[in-house]
C-alpha positions as CSV (number, residue, x, y, z in Angstrom):
1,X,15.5,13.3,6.1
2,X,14.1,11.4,2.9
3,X,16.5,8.8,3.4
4,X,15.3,8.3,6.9
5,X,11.8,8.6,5.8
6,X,12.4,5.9,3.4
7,X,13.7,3.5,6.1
8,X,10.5,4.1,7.8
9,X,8.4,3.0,4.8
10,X,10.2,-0.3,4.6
11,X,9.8,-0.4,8.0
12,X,6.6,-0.3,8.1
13,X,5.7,-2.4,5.2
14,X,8.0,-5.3,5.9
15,X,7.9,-5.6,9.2
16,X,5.2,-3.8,11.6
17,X,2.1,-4.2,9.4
18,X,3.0,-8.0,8.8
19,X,3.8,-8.7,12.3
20,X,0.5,-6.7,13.2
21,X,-1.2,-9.3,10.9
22,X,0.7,-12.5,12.8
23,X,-0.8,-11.3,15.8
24,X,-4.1,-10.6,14.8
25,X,-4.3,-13.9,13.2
26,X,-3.2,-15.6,16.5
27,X,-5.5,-13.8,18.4
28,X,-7.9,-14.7,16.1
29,X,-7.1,-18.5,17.0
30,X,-7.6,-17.7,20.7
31,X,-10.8,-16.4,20.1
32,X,-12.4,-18.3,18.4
33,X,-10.8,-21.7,20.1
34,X,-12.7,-20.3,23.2
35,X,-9.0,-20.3,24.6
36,X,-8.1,-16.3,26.0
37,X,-9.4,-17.1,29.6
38,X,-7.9,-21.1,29.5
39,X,-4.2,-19.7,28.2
40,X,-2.0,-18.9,31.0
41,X,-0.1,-16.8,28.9
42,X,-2.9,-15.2,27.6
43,X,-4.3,-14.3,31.0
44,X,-0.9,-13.1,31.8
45,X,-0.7,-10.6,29.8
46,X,-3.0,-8.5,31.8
47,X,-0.2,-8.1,34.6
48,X,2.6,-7.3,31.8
49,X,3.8,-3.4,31.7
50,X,3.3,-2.2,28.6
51,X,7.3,-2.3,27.7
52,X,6.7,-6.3,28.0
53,X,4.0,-5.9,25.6
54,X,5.7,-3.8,23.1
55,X,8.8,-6.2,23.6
56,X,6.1,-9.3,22.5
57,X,4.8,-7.6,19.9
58,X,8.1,-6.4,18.1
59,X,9.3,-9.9,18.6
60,X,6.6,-11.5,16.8
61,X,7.4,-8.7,14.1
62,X,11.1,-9.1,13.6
63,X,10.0,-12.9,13.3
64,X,7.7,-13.0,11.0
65,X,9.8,-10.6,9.3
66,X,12.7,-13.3,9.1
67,X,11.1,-16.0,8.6
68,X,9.5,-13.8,5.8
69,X,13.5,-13.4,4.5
70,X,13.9,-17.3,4.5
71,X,10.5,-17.9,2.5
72,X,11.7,-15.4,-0.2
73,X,14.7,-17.3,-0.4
74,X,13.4,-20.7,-0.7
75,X,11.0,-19.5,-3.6
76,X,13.5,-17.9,-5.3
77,X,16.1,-20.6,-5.5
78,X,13.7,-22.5,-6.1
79,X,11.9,-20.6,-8.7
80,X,8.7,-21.4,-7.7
81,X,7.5,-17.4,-8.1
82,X,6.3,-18.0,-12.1
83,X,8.3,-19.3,-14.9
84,X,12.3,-18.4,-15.7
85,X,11.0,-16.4,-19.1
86,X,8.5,-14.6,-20.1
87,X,7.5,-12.9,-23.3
88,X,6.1,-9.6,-23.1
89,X,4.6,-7.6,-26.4
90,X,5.6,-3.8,-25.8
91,X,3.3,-1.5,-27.4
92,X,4.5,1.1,-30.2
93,X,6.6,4.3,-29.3
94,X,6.8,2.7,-25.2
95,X,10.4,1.4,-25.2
96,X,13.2,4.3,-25.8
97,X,15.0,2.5,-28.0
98,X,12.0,1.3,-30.3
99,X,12.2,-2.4,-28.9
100,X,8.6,-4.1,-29.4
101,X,9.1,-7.2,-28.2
102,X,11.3,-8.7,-24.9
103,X,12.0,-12.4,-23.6
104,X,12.2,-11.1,-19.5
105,X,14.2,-13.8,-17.4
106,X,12.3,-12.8,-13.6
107,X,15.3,-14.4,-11.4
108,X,18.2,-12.9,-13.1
109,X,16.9,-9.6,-13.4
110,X,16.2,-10.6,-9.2
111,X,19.7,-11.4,-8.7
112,X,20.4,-7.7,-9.5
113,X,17.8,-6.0,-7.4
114,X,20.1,-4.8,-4.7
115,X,23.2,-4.0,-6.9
116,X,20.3,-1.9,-9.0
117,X,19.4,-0.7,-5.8
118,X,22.6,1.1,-4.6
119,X,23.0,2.9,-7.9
120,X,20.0,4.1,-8.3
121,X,19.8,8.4,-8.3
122,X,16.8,10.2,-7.4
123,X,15.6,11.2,-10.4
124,X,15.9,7.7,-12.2
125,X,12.4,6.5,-10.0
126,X,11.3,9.9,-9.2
127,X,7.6,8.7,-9.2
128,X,8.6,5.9,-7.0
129,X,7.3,3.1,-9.6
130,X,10.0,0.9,-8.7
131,X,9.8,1.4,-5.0
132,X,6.5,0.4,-5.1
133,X,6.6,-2.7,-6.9
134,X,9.3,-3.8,-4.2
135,X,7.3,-2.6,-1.3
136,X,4.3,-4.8,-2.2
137,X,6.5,-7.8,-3.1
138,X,7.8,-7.6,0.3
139,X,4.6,-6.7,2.1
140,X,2.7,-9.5,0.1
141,X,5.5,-12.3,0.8
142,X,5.6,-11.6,4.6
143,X,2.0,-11.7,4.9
144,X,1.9,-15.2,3.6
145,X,3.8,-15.8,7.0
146,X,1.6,-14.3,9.0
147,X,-1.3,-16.5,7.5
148,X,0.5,-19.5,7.4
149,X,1.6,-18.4,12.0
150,X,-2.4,-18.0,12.3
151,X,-2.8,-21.5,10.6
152,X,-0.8,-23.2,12.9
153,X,-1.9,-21.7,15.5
154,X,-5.5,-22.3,15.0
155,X,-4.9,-26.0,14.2
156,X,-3.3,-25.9,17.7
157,X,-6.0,-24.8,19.0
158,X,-8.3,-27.0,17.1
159,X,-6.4,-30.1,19.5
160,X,-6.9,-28.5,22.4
161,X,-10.0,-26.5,22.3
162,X,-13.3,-28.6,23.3
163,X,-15.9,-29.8,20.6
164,X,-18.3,-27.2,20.8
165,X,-16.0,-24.8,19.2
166,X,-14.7,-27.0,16.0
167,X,-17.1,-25.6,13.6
168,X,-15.8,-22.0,14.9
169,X,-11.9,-22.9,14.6
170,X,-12.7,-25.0,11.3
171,X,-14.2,-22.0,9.4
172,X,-11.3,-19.3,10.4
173,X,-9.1,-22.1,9.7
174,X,-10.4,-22.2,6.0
175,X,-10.8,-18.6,6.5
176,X,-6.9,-17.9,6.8
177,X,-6.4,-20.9,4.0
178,X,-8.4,-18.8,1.7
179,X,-6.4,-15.9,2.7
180,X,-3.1,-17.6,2.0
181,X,-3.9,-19.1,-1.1
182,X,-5.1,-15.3,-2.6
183,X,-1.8,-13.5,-1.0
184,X,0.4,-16.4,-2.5
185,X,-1.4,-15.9,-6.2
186,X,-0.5,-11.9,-5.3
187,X,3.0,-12.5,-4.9
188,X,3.6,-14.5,-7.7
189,X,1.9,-11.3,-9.7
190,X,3.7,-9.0,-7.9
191,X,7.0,-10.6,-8.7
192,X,6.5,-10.4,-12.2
193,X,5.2,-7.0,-11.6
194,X,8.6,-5.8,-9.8
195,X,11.2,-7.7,-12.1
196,X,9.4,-6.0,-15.1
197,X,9.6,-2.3,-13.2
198,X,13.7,-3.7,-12.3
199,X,14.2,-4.3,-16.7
200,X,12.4,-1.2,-17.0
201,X,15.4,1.1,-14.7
202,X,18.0,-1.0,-15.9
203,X,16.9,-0.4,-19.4
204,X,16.5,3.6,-18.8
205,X,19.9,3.3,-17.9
206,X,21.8,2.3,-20.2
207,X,19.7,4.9,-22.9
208,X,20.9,7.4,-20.6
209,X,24.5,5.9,-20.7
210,X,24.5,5.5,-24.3
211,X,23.2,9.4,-24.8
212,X,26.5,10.5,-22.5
213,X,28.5,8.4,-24.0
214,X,27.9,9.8,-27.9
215,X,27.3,13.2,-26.5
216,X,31.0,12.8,-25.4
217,X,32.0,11.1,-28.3
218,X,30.3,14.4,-30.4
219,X,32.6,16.5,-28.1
């Protein structure tokens, strides 16, 4: 039941509340392009069942959800989430094995998020720490699609739509561009965020690896 609770959460996170914002942000562009009652597929929509409507919606969900997969590769490869090290003071009596100071290298300790992943027990993120850091990684980095959909879409509409409605579409298109420039400045902090909470449970362990192993070498 936890396991399939957990699914749900990633769900949720990655996909529904990202594609919720794709289509908000499109709607958005119809809106405010003066466009709803002009769009024959948006007039349409009125005589689709509500399975067709689902169908739309969780399309635009998976999509953004992929395309959302793709982006976090390209920035990755391309290392274009923050620098390749970073220095990072530890405070006194923090670190279990008394380390005060660490050079953390984001991408490679990246490279290892799913392997970390699998072998990870219960009890080694019991306060969910970890999980959390992913799940806003994630959230953040597919939201930037969503933004960047409702861009497009409202610069679409800005060709179409007639004149008295440019200063309308021009303000929600800066609007959206403020909103994409803040979530991609929250992603690269979150990134940092989650590769430090990844060194953090790959550092607790191997202190619990090295206790078992000179607890059995006691024995």
């Amino acid at each position: 039941m936890t396991a399939f609770f957990n699914i749900s959460v990633w769900i949720t996170l990655a996909m529904v509340i990202p594609g919720l914002v794709s289509m908000a942000t499109l709607f958005g562009a119809m809106v405010v392009g003066d466009t709803c009652s002009l769009l024959p597929a948006a007039s349409a929509v009125k005589e689709f069942s509500d399975w067709a409507v689902a169908g739309v919606a969780v399309t635009i969900m998976i999509m953004t959800q992929a395309v959302g997969i793709l982006l976090e590769s390209f920035l990755v490869d391309h290392k274009w989430l923050g620098p390749e090290k970073i220095a990072i003071d530890i405070p006194k009596g923090v670190d279990p094995l008394g380390q005060r100071a660490i050079t953390l290298e984001p991408y490679a300790e990246y490279q290892g998020l799913y392997l970390l992943l699998a072998e990870l027990r219960n009890d080694e993120d019991s306060h969910g720490h970890l999980q959390r850091a992913l799940a806003q990684f994630f959230l953040s980095n597919n939201t930037m699609v969503s933004f960047a959909v409702g861009i497009v879409g409202t610069l679409w509409h800005v060709v179409i739509a007639s004149a008295q409605v440019l200063g309308a579409q021009f303000a929600y298109l800066f609007l959206l561009t403020a909103c994409l420039v803040v979530t991609v400045k929250v992603v690269r902090v979150r990134f940092v965020v989650m590769t430090k909470a990844l060194w953090a449970a790959r550092r607790r362990r191997l202190v619990e690896a090295k206790k078992k192993a000179e607890s059995a070498g006691q024995g």
